[in-house]
PASEBA-1860 file (N, C-alpha, C; in nm, 3 decimals):
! residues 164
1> XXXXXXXX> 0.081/-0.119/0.000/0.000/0.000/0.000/0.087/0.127/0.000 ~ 0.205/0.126/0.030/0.322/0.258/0.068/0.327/0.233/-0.042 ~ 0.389/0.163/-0.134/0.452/0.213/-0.270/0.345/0.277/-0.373 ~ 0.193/0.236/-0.395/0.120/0.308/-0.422/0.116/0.410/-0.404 ~ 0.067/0.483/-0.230/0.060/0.627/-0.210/0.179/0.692/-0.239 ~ 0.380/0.627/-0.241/0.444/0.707/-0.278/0.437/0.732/-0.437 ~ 0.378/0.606/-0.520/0.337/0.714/-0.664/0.272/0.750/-0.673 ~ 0.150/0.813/-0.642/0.089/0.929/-0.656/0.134/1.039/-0.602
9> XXXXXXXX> 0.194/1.003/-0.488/0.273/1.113/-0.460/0.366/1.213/-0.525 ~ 0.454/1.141/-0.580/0.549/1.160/-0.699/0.470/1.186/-0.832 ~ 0.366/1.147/-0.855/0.313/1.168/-0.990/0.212/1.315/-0.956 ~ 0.196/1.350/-0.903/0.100/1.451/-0.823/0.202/1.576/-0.865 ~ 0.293/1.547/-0.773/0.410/1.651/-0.782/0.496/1.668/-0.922 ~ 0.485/1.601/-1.027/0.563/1.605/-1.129/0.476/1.679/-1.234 ~ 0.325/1.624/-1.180/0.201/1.702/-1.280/0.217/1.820/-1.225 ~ 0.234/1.870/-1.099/0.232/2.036/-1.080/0.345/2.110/-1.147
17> XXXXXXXX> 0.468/2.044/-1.136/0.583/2.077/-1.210/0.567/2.105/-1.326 ~ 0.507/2.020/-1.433/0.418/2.014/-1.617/0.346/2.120/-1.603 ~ 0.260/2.119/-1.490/0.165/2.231/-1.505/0.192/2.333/-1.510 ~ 0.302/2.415/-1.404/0.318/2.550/-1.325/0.398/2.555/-1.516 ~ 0.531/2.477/-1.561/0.616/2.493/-1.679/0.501/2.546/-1.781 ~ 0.401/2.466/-1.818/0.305/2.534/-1.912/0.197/2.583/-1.888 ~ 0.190/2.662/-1.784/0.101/2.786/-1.771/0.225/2.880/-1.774 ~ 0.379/2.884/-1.720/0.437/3.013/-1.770/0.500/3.033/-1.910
25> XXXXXXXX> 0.497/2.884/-1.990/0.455/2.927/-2.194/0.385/2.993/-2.180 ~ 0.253/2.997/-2.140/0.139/3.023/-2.187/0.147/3.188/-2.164 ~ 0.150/3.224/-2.018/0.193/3.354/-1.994/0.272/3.422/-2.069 ~ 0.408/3.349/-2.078/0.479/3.401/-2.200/0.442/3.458/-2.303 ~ 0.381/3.354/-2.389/0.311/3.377/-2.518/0.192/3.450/-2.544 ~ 0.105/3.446/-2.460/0.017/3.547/-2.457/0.070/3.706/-2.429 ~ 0.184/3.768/-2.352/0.234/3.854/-2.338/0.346/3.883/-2.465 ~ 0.395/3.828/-2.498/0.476/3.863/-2.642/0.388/3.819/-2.763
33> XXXXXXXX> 0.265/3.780/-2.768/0.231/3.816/-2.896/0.109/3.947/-2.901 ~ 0.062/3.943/-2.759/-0.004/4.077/-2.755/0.043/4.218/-2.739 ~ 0.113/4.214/-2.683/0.233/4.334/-2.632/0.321/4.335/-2.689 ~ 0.425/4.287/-2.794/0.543/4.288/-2.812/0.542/4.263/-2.994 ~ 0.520/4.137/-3.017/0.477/4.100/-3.173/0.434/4.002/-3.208 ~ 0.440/3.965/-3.357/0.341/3.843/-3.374/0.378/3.807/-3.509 ~ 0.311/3.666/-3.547/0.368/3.598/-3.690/0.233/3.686/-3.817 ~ 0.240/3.701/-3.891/0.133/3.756/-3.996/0.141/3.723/-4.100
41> XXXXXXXX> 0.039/3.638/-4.208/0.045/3.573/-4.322/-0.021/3.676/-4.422 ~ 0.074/3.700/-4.498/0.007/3.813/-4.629/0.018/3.746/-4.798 ~ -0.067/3.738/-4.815/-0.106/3.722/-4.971/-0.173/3.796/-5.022 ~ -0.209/3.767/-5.171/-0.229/3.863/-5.272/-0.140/3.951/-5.374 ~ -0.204/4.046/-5.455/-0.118/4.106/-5.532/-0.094/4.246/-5.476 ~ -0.177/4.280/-5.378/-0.174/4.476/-5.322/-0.046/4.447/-5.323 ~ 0.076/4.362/-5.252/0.218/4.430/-5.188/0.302/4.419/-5.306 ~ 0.268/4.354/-5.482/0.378/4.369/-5.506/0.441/4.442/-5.605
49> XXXXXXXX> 0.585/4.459/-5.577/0.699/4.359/-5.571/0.733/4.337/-5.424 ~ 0.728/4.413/-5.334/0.758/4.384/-5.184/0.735/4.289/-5.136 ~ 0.613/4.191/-5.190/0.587/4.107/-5.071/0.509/4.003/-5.210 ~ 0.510/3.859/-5.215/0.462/3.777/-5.281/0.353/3.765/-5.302 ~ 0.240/3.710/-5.400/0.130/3.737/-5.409/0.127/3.615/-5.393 ~ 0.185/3.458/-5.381/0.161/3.355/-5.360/0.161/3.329/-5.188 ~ 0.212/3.456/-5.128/0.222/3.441/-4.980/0.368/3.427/-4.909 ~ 0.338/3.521/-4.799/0.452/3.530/-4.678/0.446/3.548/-4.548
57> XXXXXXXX> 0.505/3.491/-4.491/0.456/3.527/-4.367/0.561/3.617/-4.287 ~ 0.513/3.710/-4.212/0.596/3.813/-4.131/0.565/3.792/-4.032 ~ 0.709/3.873/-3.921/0.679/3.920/-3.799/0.680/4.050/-3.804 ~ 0.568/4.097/-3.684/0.533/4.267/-3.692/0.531/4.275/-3.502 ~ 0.527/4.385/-3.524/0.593/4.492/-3.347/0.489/4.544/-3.306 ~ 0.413/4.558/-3.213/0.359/4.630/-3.149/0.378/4.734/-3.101 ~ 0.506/4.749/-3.084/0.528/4.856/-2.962/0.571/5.045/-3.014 ~ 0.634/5.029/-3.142/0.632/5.138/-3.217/0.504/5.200/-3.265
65> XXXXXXXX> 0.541/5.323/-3.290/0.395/5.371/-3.411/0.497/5.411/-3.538 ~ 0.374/5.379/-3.646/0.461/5.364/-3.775/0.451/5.512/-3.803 ~ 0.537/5.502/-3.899/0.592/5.622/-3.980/0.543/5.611/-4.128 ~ 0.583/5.695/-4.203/0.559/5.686/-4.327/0.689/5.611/-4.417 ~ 0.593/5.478/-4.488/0.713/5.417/-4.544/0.675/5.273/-4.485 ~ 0.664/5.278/-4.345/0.608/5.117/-4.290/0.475/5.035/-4.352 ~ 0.557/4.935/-4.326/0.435/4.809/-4.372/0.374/4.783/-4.256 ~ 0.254/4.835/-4.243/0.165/4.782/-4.119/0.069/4.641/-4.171
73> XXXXXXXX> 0.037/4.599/-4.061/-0.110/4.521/-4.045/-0.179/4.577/-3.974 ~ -0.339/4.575/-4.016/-0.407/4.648/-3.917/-0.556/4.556/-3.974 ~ -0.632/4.588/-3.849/-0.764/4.553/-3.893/-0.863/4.642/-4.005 ~ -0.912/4.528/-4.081/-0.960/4.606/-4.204/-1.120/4.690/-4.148 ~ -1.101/4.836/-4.215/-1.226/4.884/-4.178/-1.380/4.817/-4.220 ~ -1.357/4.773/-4.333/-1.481/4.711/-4.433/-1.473/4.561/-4.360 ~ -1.414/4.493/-4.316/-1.417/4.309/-4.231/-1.331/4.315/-4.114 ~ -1.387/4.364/-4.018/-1.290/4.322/-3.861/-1.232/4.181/-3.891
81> XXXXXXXX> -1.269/4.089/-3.944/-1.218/3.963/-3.899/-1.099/3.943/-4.025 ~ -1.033/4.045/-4.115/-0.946/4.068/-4.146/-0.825/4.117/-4.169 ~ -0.712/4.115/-4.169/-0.599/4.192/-4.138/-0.564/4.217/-4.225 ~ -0.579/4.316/-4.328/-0.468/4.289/-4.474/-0.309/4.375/-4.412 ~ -0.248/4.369/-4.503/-0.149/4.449/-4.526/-0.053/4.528/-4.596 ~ -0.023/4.679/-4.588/-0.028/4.771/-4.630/0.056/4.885/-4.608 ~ 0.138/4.987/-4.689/0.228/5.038/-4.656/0.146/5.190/-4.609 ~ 0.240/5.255/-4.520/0.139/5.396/-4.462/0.206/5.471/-4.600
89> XXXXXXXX> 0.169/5.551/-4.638/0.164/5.673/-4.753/0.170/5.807/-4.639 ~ 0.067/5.807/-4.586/0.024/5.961/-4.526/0.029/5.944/-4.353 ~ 0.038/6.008/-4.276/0.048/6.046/-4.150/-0.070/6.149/-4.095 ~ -0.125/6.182/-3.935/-0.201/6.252/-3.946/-0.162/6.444/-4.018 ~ -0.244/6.487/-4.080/-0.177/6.576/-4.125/-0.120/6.653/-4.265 ~ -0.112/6.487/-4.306/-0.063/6.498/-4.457/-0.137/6.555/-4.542 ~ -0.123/6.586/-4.681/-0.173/6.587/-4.772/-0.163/6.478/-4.885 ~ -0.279/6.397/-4.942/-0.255/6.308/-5.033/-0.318/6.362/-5.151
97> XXXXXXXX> -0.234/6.304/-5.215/-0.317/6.369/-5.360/-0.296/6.206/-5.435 ~ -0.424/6.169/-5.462/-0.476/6.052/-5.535/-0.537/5.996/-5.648 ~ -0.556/5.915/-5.698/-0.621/5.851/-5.863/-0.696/5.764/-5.778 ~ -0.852/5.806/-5.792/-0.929/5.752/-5.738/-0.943/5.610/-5.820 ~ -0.960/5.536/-5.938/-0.969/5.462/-5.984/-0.810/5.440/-6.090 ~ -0.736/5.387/-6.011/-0.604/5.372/-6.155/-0.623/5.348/-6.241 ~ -0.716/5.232/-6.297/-0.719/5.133/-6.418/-0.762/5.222/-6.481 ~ -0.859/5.385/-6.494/-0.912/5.478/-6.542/-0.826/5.577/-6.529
105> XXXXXXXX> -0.819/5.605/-6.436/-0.694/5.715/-6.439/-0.754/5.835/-6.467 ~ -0.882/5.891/-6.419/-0.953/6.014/-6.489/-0.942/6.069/-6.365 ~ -1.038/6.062/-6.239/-1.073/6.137/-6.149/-0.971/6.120/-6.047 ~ -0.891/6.261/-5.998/-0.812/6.265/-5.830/-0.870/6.311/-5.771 ~ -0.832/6.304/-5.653/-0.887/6.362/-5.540/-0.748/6.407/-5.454 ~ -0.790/6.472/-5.357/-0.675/6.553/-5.275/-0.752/6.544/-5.085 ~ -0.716/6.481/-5.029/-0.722/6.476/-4.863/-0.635/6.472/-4.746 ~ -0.662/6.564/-4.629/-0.569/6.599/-4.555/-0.612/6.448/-4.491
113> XXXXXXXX> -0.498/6.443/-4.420/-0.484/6.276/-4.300/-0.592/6.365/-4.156 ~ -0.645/6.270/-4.140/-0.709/6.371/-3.994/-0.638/6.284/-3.908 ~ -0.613/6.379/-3.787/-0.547/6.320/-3.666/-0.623/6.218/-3.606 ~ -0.517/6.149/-3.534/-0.536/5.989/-3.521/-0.546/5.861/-3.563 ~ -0.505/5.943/-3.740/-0.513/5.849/-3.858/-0.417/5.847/-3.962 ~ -0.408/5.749/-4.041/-0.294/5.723/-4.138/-0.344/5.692/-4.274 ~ -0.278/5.740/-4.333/-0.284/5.649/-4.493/-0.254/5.525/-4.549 ~ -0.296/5.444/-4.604/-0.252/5.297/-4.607/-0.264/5.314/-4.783
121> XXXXXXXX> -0.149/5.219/-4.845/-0.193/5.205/-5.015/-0.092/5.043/-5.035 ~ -0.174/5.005/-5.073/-0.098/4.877/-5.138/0.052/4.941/-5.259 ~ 0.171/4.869/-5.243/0.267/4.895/-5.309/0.212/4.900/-5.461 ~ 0.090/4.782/-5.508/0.052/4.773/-5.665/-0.051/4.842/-5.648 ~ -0.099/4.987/-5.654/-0.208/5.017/-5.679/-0.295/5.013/-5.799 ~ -0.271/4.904/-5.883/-0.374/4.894/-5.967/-0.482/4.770/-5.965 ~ -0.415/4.681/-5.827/-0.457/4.649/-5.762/-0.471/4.614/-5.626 ~ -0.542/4.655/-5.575/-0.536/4.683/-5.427/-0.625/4.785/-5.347
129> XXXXXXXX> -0.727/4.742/-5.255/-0.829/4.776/-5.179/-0.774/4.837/-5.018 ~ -0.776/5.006/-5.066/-0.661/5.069/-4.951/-0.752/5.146/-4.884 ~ -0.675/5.265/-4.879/-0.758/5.414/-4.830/-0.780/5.494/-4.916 ~ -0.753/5.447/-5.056/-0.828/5.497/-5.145/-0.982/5.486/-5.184 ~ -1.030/5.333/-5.094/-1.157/5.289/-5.132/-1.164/5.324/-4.984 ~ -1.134/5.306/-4.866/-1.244/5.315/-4.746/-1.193/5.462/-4.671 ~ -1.099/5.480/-4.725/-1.042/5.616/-4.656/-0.924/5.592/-4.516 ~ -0.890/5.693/-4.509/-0.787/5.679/-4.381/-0.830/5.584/-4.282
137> XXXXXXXX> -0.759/5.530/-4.188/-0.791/5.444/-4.073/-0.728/5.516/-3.939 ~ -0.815/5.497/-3.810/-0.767/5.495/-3.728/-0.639/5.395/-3.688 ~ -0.583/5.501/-3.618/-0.429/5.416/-3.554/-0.463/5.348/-3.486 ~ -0.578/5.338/-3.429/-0.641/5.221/-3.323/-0.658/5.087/-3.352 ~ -0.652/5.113/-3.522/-0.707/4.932/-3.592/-0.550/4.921/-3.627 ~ -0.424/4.985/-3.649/-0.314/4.887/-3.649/-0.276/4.799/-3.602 ~ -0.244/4.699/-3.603/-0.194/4.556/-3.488/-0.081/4.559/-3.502 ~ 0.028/4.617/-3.585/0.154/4.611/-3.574/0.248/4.641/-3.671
145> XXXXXXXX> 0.371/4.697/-3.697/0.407/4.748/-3.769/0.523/4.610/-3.846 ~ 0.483/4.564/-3.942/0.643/4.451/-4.001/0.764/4.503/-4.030 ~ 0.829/4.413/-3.967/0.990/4.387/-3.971/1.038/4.340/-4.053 ~ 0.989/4.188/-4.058/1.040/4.080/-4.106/1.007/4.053/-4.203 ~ 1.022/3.941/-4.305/0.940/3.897/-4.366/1.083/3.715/-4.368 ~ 0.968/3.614/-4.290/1.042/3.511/-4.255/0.998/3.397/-4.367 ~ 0.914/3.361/-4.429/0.920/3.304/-4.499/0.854/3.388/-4.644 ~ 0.879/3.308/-4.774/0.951/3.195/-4.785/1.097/3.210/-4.798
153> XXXXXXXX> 1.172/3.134/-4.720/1.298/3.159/-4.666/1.378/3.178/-4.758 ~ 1.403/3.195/-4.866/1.468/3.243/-5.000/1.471/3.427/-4.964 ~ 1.352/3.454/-4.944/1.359/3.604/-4.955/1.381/3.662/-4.762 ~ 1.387/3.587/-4.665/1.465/3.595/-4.536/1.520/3.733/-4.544 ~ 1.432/3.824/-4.438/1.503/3.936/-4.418/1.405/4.056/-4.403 ~ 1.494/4.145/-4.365/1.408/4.321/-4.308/1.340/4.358/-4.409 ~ 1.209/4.402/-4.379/1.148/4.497/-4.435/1.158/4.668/-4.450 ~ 1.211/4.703/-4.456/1.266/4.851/-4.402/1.161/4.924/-4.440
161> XXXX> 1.139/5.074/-4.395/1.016/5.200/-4.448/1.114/5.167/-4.577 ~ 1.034/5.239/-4.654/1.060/5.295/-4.832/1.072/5.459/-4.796 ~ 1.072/5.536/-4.868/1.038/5.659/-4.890/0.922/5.653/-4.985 ~ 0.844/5.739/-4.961/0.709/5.740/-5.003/0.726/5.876/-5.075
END
């Protein structure tokens, strides 16, 4: 009967050990991907040449605010449950001067950035669904500004601002 109660004993104590180890992953990970950064899968044609239209995946930062030139992710105004991604053009403040429809190329338009908000434009604007179609975004829907771009590991490496 002792050697029984000493394994549970021992097995009791080895499960708290497993346990306490992965609840502080968990802590971990929930604190560096909310606060700090995160992995982000981008496809399509808006980013290119910057970014593959067959797909890539990045890491992006939380903790900066972008500038003009950065590739953000942010939540899309037209589908919360989407993130596209997108380079800032304008800052609050700016002036943009735009081709409301490229493929036409007839009508511009001209808009100041209102504060608290940014400009977003896909690198290919002849195709690509920016702030040309929904307008500036709050800085509130960014999730993070990209760094990286980690796969596919051929193209491995920084994303830097552009000059805009």
């Amino acid at each position: 009967m002792e050697s029984s109660s000493s394994f549970w004993s021992i097995a009791s104590r080895q499960a708290m050990k497993t346990g306490g180890f992965l609840a502080k992953i968990y802590c971990f990970l929930h604190v560096t991907t909310n606060y700090v950064g995160f992995a982000a899968y981008a496809f399509g044609p808006s980013m290119i040449p910057t970014l593959h239209p067959s797909g890539n995946v990045v890491i992006a930062e939380r903790i900066s605010k972008p500038i003009r030139g950065d590739i953000v992710v942010f939540r899309s105004p037209e589908n919360p449950r989407k993130t596209p991604i997108k380079r800032v053009i304008g800052i609050e403040g700016d002036c943009i001067s735009f081709v409301i429809d490229p493929k036409k190329n007839v009508k511009s338009e001209t808009i100041v950035v209102p504060k608290g908000h940014v400009w977003v434009q896909g690198d290919y604007t002849q195709n690509s669904r920016d702030s040309r179609t929904f307008g500036p975004i709050p800085c509130g829907l960014i999730q993070g500004r990209v760094l990286w771009r980690v796969w596919p590991f051929q193209d491995f490496g920084s994303l830097r601002p552009t000059p805009t």
